[in-house]
N, CA, C and O atoms as a MOPAC input file, in Angstrom:
PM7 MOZYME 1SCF
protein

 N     18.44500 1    -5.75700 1    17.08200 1
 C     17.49400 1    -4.73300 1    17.46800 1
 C     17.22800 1    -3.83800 1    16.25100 1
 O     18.30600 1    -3.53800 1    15.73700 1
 N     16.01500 1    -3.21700 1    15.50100 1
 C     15.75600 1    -2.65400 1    14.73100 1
 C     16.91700 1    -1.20400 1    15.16800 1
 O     17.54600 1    -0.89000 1    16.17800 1
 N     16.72100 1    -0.55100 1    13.62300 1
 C     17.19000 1     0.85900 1    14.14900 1
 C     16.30200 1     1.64300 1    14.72400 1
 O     16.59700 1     2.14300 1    15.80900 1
 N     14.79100 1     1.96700 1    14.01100 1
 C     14.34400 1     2.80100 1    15.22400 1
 C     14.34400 1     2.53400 1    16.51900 1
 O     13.73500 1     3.32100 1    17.24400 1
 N     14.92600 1     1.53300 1    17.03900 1
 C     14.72000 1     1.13400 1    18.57600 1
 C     16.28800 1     1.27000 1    18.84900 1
 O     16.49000 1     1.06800 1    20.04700 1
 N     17.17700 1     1.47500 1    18.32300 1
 C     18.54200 1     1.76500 1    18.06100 1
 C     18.67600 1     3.67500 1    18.60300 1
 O     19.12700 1     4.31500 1    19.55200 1
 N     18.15600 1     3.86500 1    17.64900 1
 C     17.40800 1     5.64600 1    17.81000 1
 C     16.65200 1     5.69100 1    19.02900 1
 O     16.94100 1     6.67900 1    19.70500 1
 N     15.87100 1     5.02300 1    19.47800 1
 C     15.63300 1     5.88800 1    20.54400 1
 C     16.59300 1     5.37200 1    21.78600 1
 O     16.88800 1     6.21400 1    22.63500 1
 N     17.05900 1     4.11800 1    21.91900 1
 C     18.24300 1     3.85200 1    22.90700 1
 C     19.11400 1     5.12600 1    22.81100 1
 O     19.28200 1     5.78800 1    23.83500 1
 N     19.62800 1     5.47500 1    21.74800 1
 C     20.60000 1     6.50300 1    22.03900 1
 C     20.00300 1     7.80400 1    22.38600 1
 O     20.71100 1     8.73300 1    22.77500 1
 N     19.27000 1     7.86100 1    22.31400 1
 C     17.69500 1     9.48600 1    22.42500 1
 C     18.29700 1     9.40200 1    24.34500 1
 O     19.05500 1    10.16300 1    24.94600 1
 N     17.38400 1     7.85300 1    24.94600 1
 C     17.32600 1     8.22200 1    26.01200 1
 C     18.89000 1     8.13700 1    27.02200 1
 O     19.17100 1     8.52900 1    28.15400 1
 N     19.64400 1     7.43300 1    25.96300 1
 C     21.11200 1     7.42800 1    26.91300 1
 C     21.19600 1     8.86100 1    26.87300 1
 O     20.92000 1     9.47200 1    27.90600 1
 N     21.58800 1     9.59300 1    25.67500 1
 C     21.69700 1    10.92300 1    26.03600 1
 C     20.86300 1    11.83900 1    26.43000 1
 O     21.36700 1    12.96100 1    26.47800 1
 N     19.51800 1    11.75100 1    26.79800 1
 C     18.72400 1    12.68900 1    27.31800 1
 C     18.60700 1    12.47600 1    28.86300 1
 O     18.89700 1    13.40900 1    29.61200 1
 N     18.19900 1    11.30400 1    29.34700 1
 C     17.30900 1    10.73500 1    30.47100 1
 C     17.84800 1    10.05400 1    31.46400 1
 O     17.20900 1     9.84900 1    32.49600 1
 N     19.31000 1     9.53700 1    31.25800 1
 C     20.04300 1     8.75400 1    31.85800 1
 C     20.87000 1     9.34500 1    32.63600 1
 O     21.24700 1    10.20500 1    31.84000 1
 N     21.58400 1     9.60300 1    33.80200 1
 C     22.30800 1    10.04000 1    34.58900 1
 C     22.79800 1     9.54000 1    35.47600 1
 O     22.12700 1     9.23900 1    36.46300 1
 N     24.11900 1     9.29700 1    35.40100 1
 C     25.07200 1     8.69400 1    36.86100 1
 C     25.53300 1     9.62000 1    37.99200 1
 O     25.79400 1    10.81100 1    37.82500 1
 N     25.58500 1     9.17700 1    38.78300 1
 C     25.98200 1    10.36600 1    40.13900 1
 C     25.08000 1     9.42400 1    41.55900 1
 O     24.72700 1     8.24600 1    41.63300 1
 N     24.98500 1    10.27500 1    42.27400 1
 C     24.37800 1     9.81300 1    43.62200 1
 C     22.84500 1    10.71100 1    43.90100 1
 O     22.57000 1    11.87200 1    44.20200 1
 N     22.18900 1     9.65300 1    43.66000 1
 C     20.78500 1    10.30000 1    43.86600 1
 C     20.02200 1     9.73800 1    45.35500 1
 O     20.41700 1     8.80100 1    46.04900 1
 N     19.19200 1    10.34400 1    45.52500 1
 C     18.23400 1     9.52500 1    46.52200 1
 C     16.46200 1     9.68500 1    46.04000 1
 O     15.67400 1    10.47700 1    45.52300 1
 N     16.51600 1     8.83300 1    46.41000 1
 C     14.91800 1     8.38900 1    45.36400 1
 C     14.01600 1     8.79600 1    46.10600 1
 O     14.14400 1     9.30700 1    47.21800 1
 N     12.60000 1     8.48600 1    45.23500 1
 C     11.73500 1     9.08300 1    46.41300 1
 C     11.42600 1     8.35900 1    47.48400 1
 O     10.73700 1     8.84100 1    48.38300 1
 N     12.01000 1     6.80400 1    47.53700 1
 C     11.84000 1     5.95800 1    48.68700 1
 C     12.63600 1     6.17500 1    49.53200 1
 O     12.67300 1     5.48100 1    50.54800 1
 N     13.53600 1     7.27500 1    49.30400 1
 C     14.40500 1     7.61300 1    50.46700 1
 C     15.78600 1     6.99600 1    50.50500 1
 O     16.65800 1     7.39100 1    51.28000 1
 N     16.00100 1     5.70800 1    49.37200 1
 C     17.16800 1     4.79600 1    48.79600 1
 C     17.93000 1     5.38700 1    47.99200 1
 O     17.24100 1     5.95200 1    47.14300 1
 N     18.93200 1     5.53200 1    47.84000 1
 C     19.98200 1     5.57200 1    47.24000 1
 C     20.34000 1     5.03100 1    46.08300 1
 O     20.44700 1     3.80600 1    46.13900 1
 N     20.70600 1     5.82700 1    44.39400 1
 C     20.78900 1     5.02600 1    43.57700 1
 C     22.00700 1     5.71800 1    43.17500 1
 O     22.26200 1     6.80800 1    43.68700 1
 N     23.08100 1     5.00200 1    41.98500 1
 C     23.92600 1     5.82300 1    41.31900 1
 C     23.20000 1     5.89400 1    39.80800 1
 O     23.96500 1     6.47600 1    39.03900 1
 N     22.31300 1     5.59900 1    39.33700 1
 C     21.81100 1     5.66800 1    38.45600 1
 C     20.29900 1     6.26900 1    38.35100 1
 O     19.47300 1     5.84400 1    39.15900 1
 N     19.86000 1     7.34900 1    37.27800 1
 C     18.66900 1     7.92200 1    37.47700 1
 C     18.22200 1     7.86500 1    36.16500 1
 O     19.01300 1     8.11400 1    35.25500 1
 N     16.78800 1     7.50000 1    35.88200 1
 C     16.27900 1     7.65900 1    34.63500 1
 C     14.71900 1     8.57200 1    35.02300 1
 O     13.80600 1     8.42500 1    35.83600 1
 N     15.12800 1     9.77600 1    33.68000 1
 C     13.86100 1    10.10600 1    33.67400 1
 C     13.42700 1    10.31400 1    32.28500 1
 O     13.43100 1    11.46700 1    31.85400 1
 N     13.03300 1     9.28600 1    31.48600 1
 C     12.09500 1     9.40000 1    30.24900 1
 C     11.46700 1    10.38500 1    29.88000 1
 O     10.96600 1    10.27700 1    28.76100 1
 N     11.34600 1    11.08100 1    30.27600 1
 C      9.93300 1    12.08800 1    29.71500 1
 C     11.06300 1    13.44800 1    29.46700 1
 O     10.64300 1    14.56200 1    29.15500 1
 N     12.45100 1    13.16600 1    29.64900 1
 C     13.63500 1    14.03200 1    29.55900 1
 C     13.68700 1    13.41900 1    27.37500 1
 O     14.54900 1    13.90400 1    26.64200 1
 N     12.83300 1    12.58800 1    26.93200 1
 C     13.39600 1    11.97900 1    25.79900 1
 C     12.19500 1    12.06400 1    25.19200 1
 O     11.96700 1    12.72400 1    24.17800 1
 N     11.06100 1    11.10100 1    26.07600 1
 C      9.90800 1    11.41200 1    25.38600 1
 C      9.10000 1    12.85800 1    25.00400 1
 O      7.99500 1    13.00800 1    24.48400 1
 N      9.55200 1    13.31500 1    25.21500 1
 C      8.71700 1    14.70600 1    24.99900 1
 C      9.70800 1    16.12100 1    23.88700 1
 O      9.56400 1    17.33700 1    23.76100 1
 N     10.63100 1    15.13600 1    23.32000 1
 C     11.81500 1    15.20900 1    22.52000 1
 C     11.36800 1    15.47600 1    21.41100 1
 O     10.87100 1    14.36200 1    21.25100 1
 N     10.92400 1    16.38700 1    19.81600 1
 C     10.22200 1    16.11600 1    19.17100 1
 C     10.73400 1    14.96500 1    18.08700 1
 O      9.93400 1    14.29400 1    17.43500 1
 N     12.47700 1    14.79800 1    17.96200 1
 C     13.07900 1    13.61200 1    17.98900 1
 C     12.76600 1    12.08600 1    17.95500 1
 O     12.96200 1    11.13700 1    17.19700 1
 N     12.08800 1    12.36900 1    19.34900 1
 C     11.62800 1    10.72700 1    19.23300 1
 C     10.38600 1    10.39200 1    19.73900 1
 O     10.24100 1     9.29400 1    20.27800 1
 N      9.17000 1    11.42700 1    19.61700 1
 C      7.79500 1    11.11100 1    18.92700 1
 C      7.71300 1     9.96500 1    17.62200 1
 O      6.72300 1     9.23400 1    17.66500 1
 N      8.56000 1     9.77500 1    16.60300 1
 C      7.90400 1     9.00000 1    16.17700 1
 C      8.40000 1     8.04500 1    16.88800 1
 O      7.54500 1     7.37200 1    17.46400 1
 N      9.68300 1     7.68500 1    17.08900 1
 C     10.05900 1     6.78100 1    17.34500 1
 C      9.41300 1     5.98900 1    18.88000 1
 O      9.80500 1     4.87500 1    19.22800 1
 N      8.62200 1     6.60600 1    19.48300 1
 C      8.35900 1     6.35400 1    20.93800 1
 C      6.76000 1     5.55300 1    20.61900 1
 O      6.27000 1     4.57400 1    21.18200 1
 N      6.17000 1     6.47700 1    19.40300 1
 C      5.04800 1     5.68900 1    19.40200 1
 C      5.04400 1     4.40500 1    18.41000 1
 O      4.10100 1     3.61500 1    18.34700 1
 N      6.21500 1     4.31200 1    17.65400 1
 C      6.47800 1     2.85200 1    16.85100 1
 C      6.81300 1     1.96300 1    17.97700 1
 O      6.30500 1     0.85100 1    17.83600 1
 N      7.37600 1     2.07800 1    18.84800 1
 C      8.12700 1     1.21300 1    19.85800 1
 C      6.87000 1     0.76800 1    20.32700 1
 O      6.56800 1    -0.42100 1    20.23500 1
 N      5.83700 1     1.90500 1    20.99800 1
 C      4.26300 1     1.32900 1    21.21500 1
 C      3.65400 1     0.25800 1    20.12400 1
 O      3.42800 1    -0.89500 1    20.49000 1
 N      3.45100 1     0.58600 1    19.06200 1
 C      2.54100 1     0.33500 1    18.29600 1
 C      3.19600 1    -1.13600 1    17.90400 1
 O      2.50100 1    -2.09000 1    17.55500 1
 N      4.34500 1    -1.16600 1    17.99200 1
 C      5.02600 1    -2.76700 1    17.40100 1
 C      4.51900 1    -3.40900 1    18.31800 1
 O      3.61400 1    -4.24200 1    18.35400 1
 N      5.27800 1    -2.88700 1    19.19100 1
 C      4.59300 1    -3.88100 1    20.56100 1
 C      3.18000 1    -4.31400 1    20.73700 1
 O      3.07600 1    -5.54000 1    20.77500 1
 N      2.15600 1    -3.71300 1    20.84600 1
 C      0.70400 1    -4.05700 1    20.19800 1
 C      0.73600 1    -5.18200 1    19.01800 1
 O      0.70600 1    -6.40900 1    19.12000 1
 N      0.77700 1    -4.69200 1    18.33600 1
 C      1.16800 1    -5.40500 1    17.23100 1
 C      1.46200 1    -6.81300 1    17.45300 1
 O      0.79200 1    -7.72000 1    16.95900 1
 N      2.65000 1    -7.01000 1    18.33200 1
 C      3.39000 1    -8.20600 1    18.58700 1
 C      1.74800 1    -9.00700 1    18.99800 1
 O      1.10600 1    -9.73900 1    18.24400 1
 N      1.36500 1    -8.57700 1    20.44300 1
 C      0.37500 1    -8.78400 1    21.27800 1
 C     -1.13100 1    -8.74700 1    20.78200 1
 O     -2.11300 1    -8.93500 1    21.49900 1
 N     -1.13300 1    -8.45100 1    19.32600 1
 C     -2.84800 1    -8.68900 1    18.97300 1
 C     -3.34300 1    -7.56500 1    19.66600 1
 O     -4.50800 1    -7.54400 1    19.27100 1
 N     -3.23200 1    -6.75300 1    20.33200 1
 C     -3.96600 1    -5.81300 1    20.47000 1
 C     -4.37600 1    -4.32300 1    19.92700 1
 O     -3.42600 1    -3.78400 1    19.36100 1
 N     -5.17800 1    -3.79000 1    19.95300 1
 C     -5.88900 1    -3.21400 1    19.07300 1
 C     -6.80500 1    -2.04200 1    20.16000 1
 O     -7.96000 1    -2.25000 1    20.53000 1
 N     -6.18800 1    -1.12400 1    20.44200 1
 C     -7.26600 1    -0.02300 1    21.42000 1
 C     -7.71100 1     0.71100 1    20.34100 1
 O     -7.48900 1     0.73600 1    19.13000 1
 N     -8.64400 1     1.50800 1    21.40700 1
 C     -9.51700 1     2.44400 1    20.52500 1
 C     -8.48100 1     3.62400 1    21.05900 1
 O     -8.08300 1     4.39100 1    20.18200 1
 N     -8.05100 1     3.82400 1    22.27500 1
 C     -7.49900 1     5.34200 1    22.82700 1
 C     -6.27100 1     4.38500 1    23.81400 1
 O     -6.22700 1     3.16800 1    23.99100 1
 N     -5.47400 1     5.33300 1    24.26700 1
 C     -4.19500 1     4.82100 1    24.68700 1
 C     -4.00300 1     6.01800 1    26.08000 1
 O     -4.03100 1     7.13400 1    25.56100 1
 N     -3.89200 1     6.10100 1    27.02900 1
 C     -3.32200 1     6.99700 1    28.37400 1
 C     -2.87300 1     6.70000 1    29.29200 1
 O     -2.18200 1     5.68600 1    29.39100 1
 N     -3.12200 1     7.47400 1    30.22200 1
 C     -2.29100 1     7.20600 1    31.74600 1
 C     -2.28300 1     8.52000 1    32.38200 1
 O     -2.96700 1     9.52600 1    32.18900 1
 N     -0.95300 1     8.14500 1    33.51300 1
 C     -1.23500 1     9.26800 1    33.95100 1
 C     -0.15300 1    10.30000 1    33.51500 1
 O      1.00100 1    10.05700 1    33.15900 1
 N     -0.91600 1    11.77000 1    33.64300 1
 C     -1.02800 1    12.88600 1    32.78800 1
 C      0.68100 1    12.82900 1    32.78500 1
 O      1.27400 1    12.28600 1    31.85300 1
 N      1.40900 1    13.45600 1    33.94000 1
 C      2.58600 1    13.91000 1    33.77100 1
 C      3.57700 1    12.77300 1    32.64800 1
 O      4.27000 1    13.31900 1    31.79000 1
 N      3.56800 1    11.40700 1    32.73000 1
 C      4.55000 1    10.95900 1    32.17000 1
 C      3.55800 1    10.31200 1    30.79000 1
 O      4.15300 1    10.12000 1    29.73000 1
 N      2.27400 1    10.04400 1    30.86200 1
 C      1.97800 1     9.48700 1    30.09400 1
 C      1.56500 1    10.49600 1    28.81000 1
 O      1.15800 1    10.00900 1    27.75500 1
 N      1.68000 1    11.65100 1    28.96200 1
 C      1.06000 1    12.48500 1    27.68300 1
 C      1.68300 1    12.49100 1    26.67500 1
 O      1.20200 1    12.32900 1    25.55300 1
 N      3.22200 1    12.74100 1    27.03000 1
 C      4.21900 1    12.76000 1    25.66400 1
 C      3.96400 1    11.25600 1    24.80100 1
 O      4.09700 1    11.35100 1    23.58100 1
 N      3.73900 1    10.38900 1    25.15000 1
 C      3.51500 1     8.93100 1    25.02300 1
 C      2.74200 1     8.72900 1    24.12100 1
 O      3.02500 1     8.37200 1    22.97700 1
 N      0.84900 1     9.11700 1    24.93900 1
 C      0.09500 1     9.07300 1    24.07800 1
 C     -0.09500 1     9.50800 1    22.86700 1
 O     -0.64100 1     8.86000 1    21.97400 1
 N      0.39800 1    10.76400 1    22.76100 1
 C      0.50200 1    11.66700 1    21.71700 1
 C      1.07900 1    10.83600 1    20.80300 1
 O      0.56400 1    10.49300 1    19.73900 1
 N      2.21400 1    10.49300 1    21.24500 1
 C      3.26000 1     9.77500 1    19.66500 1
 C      2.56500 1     8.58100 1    19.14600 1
 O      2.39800 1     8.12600 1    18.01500 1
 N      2.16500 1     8.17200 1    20.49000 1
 C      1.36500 1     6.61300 1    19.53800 1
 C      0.17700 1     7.14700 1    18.83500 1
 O      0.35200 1     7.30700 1    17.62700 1
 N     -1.12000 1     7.49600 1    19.35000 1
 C     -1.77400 1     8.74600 1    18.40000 1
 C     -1.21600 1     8.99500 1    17.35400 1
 O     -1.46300 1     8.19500 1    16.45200 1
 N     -0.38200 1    10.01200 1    17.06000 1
 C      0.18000 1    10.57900 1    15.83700 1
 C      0.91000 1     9.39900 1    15.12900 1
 O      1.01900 1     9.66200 1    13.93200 1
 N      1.24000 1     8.65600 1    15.32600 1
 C      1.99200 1     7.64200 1    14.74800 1
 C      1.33300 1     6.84600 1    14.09700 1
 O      1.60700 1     6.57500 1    12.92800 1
 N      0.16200 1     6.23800 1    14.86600 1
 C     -1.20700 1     5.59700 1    14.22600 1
 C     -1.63600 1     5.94100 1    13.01100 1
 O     -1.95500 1     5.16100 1    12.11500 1
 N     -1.64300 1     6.95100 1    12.98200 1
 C     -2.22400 1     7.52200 1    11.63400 1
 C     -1.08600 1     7.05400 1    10.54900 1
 O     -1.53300 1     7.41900 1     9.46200 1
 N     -0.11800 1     6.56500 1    10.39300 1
 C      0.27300 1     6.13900 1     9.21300 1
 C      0.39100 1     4.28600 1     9.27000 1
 O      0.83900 1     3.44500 1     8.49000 1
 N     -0.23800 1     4.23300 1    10.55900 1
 C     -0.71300 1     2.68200 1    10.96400 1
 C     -2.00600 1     2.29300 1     9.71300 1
 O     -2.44600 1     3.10000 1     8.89400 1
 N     -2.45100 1     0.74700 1     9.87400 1
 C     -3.54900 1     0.62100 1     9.64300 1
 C     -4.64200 1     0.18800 1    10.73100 1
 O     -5.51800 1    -0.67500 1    10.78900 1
 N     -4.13500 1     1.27400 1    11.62100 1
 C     -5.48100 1     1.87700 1    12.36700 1
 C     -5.24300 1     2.95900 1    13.60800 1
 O     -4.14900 1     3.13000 1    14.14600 1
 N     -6.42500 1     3.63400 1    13.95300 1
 C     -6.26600 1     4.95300 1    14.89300 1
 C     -6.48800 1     4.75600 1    15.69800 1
 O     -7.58800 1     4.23500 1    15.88100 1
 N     -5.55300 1     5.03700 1    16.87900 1
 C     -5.82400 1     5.13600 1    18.16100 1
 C     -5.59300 1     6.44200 1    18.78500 1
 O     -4.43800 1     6.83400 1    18.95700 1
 N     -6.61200 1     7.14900 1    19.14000 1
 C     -6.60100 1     8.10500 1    19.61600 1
 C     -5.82300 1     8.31200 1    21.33900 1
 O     -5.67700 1     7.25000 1    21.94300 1
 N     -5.49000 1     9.23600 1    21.86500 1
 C     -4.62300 1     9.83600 1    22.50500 1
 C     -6.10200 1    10.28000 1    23.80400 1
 O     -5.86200 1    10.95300 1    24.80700 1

C-alpha cells in the first residue's frame, strides 16, 4: 500500500473509527462505527483524501470537469480533490 494511503488509514483509525455499542439509523446494532468526515475534514488529510481520489481516476481513465455529492459528507471531499488537482495535470473543480 503506498504511504499516503498508509497516512490516511491511520488519519481515519484515529479520528473516525469507534468500538462500543451503537445503534444505527436502521435501528441495528453495530459494535463498530465509522464516521469519515470525523478525518476528512481534518486539514491533515486534505491532501491525502484528494490523492486517494485522483489515483483512483487515474487508475479508471477518467477525467471530470467538477467532482460532488451530497453537501454534508461530500464537501470536505470535493474540496481536497479540487485543491489537489491543481498540482495534477488537470483541474477539477469542486
Amino acid at each position: 500500500m503506498p504511504e499516503y494511503l498508509e497516512q490516511l488509514r491511520g488519519l481515519l483509525t484515529r479520528y473516525s473509527v469507534r468500538s462500543g455499542d451503537f445503534v444505527l439509523a436502521s435501528g441495528q446494532r453495530s459494535s463498530l462505527y465509522v464516521d469519515a468526515k470525523l478525518t476528512t475534514c481534518r486539514a491533515a488529510a486534505t491532501r491525502l483524501v484528494g490523492r486517494a481520489f485522483l489515483e483512483k481516476m487515474r487508475q479508471r481513465g477518467w477525467r471530470p470537469a467538477a467532482i460532488g455529492g451530497l453537501s454534508m459528507g461530500a464537501d470536505p471531499i470535493a474540496i481536497a480533490v479540487a485543491r489537489e488537482s491543481l498540482d495534477w495535470d488537470f483541474r477539477i473543480d469542486a
